[in-house]
C-alpha atoms as an extended CHARMM CRD file, in Angstrom:
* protein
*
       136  EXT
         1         1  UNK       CA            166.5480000000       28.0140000000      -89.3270000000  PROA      1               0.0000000000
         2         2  UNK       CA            164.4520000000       24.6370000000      -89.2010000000  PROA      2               0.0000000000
         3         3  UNK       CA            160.7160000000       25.5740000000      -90.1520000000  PROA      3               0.0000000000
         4         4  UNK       CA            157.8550000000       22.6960000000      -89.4690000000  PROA      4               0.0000000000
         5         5  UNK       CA            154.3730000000       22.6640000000      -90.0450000000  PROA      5               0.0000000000
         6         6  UNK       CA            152.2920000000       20.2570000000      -89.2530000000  PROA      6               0.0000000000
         7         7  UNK       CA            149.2130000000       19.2440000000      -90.4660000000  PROA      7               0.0000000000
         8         8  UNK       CA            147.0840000000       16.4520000000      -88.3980000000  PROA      8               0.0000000000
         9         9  UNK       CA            143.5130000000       15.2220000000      -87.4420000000  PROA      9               0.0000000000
        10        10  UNK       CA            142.8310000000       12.4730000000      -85.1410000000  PROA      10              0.0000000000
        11        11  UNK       CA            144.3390000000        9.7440000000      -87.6520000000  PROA      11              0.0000000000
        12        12  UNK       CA            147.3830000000       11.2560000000      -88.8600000000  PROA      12              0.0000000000
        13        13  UNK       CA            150.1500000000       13.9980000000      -88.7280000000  PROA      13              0.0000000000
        14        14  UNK       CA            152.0000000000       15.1100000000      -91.8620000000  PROA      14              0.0000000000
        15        15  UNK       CA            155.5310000000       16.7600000000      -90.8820000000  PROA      15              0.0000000000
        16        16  UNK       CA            156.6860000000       19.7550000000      -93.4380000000  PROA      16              0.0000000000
        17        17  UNK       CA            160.1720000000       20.1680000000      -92.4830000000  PROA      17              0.0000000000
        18        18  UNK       CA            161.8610000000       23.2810000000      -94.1350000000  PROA      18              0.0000000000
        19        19  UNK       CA            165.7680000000       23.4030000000      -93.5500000000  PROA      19              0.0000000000
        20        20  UNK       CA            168.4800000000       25.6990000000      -95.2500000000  PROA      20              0.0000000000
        21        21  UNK       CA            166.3730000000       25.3570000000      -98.6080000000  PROA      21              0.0000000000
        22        22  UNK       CA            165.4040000000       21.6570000000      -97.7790000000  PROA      22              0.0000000000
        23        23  UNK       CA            161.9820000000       20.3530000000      -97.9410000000  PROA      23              0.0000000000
        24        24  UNK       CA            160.8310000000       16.9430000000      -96.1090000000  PROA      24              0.0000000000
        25        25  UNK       CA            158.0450000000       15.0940000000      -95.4200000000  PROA      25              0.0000000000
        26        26  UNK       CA            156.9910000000       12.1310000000      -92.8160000000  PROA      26              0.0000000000
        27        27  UNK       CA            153.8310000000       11.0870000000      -91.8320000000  PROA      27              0.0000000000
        28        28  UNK       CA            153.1830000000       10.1210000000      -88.7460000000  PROA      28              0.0000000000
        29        29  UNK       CA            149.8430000000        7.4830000000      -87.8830000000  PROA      29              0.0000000000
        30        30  UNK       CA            148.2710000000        7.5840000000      -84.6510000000  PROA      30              0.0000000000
        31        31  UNK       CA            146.5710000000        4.8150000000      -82.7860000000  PROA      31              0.0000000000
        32        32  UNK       CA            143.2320000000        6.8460000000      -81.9250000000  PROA      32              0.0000000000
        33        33  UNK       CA            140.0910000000        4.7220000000      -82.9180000000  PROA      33              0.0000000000
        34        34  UNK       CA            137.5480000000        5.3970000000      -85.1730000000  PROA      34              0.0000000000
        35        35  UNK       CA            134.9040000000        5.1440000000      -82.4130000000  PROA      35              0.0000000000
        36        36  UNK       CA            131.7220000000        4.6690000000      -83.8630000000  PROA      36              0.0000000000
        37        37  UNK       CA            129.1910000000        4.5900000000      -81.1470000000  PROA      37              0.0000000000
        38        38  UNK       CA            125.7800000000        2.5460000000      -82.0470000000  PROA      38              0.0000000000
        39        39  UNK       CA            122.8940000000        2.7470000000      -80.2090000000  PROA      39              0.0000000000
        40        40  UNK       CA            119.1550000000        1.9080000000      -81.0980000000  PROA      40              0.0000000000
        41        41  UNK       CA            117.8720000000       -1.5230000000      -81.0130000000  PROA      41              0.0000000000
        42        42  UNK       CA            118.6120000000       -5.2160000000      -82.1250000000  PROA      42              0.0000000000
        43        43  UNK       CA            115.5400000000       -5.7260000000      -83.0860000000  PROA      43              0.0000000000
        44        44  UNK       CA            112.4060000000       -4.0200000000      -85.5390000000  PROA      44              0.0000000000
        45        45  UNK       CA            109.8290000000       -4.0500000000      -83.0010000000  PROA      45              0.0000000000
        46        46  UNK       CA            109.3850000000       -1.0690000000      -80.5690000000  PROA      46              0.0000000000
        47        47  UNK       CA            110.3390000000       -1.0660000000      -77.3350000000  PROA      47              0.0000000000
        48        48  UNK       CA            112.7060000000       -3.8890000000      -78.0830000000  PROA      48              0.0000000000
        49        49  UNK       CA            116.1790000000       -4.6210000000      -76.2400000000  PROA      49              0.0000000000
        50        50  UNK       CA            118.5250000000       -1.5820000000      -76.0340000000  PROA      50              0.0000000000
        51        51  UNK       CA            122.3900000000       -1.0510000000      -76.4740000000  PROA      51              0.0000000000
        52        52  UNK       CA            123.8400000000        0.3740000000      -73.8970000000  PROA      52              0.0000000000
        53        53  UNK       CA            126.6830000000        3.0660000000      -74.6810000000  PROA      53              0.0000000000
        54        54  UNK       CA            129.3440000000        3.8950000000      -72.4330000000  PROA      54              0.0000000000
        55        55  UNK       CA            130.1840000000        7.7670000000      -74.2760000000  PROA      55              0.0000000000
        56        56  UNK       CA            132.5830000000        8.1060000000      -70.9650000000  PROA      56              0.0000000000
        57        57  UNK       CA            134.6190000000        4.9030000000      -71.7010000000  PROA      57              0.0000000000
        58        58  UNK       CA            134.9480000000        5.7400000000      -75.3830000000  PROA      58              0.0000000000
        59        59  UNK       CA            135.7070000000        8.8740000000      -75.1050000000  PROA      59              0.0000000000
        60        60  UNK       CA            137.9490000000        8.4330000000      -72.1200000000  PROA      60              0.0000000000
        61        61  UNK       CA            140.1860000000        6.0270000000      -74.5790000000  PROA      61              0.0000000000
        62        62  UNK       CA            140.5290000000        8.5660000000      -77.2260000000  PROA      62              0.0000000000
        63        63  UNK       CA            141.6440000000       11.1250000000      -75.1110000000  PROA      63              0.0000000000
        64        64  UNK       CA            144.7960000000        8.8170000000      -73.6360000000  PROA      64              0.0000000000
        65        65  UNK       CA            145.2840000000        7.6510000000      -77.5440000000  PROA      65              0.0000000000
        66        66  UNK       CA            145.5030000000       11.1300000000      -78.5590000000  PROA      66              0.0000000000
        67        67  UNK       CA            147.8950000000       11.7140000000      -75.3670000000  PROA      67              0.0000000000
        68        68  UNK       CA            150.2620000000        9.0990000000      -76.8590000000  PROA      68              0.0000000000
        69        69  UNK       CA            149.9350000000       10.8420000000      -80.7080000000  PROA      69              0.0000000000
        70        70  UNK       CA            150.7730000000       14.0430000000      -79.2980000000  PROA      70              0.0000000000
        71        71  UNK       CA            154.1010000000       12.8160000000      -77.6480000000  PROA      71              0.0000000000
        72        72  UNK       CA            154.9620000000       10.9880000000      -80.6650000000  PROA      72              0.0000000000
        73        73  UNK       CA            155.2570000000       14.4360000000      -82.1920000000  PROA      73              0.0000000000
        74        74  UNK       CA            156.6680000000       16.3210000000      -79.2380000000  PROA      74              0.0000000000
        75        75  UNK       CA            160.2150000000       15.2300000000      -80.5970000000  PROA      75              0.0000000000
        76        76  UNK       CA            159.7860000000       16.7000000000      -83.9350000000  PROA      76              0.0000000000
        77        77  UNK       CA            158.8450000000       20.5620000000      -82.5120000000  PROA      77              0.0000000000
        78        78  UNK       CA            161.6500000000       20.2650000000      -80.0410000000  PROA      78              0.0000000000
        79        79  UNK       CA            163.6940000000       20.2200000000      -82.8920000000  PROA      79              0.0000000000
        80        80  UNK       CA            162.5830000000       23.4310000000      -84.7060000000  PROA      80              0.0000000000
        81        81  UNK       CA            163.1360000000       27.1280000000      -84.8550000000  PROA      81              0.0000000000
        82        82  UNK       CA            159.2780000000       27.5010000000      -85.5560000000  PROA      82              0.0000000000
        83        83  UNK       CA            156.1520000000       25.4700000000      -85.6640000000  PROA      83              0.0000000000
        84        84  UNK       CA            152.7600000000       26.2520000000      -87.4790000000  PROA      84              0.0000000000
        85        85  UNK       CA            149.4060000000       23.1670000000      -87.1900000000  PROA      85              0.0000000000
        86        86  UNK       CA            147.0180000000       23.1860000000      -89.3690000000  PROA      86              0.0000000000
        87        87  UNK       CA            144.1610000000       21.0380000000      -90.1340000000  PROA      87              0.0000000000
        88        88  UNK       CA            140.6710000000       20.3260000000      -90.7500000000  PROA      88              0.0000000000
        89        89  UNK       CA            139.6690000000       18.8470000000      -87.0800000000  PROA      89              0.0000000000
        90        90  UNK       CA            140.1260000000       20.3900000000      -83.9340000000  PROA      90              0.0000000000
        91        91  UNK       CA            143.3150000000       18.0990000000      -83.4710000000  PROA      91              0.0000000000
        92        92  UNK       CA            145.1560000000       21.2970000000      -84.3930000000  PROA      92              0.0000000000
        93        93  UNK       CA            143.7360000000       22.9050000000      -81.3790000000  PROA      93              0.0000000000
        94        94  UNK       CA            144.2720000000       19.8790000000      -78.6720000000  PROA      94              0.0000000000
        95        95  UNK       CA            147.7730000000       19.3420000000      -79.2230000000  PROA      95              0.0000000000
        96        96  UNK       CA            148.0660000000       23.2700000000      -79.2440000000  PROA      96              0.0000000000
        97        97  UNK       CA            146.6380000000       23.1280000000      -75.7160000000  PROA      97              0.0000000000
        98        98  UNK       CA            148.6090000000       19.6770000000      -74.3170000000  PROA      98              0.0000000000
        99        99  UNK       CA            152.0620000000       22.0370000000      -75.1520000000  PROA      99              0.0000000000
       100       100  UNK       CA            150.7520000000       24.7540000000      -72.9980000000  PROA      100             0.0000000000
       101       101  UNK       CA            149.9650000000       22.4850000000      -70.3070000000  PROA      101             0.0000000000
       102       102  UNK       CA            152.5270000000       20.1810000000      -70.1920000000  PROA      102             0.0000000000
       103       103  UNK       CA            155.3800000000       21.1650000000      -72.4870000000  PROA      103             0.0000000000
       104       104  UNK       CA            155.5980000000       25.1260000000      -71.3060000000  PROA      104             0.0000000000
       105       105  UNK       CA            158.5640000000       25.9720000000      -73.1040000000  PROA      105             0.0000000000
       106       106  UNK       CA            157.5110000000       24.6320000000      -76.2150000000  PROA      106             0.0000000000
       107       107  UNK       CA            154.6540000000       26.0950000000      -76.2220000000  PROA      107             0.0000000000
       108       108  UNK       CA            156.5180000000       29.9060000000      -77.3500000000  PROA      108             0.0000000000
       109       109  UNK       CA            157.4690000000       27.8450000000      -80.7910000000  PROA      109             0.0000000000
       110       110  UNK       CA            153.7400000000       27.6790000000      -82.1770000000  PROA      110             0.0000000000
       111       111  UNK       CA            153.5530000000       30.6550000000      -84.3910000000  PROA      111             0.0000000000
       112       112  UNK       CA            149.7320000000       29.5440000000      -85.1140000000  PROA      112             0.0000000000
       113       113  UNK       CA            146.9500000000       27.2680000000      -85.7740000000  PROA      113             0.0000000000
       114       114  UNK       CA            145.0420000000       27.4400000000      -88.8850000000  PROA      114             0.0000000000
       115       115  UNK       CA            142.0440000000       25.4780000000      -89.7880000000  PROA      115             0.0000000000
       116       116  UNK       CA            142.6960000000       23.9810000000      -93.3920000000  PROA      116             0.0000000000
       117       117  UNK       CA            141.2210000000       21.2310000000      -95.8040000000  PROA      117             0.0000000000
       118       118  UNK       CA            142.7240000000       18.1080000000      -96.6110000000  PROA      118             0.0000000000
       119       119  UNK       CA            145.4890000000       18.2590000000      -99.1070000000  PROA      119             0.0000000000
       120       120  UNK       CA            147.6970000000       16.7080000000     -101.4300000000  PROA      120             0.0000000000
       121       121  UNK       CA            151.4920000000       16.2350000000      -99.8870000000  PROA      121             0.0000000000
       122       122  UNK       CA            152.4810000000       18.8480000000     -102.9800000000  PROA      122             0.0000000000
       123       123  UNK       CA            150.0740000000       21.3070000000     -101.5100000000  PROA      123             0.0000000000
       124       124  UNK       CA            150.7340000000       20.4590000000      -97.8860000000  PROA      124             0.0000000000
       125       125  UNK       CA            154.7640000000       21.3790000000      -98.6370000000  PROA      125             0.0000000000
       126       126  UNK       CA            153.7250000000       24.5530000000     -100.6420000000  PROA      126             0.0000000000
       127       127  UNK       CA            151.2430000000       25.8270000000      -97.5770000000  PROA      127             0.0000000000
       128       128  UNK       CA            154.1940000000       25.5360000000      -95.1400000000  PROA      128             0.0000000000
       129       129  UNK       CA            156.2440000000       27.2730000000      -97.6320000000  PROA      129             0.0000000000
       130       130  UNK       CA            154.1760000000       30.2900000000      -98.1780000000  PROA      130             0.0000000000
       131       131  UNK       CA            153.1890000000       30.2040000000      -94.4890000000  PROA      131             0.0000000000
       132       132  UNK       CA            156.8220000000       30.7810000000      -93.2980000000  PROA      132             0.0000000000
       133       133  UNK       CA            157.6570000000       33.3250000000      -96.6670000000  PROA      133             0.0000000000
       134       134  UNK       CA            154.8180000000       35.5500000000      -95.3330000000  PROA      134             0.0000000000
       135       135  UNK       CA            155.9620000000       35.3670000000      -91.9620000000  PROA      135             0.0000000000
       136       136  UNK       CA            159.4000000000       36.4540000000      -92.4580000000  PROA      136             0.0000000000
């Protein structure tokens, strides 16, 4: 039985593959930008010359970016038995719902998503572990 949990916010994905007694580990980078949306003024004085932010544009770009992570993964959880996310960020829950809209069948391979803090690769490999002991 191949076992994978994956752990992920918006910049990265960490694969825990668990296979016949076999334990790997890939990271995966995404291309999502650290948008980091200014605002205020370019000058001291009040009243001075705003910046004008386009939220919708920015925001509208990160969405497609995380589109493109989320298919980059879409390969590894069509290869296993049984998938668990976890993370810190609600990335968990977004590629959670792109599988139930656009990947229906492997949506029934999720067995959850857990919010978790970051962690070293040791502890990432021993969560998954434990994870998929208790489940069985």
């Amino acid at each position: 039985m191949k076992n994978i949990g994956i752990w992920i916010d918006k910049s990265e994905a960490k694969i825990i593959t668990l296979e016949n007694g076999n334990e790997h580990l890939e990271t995966v980078t995404s291309e999502v930008e650290d948008f980091h949306i200014g605002g205020g003024s370019g000058t001291k004085l009040k009243g001075g010359p705003q910046d004008v932010v386009q939220d919708s544009k920015y925001l509208e770009r990160e969405k497609h970016q995380l589109a493109n992570f989320f298919e980059d993964l879409i390969k590894y959880i069509e290869a296993a038995d049984a998938v668990v996310i976890f993370g810190p960020a609600e990335a968990g829950m977004k590629l959670s719902k792109e599988l139930a809209e656009k990947h229906h069948l492997l949506v029934s391979k999720i067995k959850s998503v857990e919010k978790a803090d970051n962690m070293t690769e040791n502890q990432l490999t021993a969560w998954v572990r434990d994870y998929f002991k208790a489940d069985n």
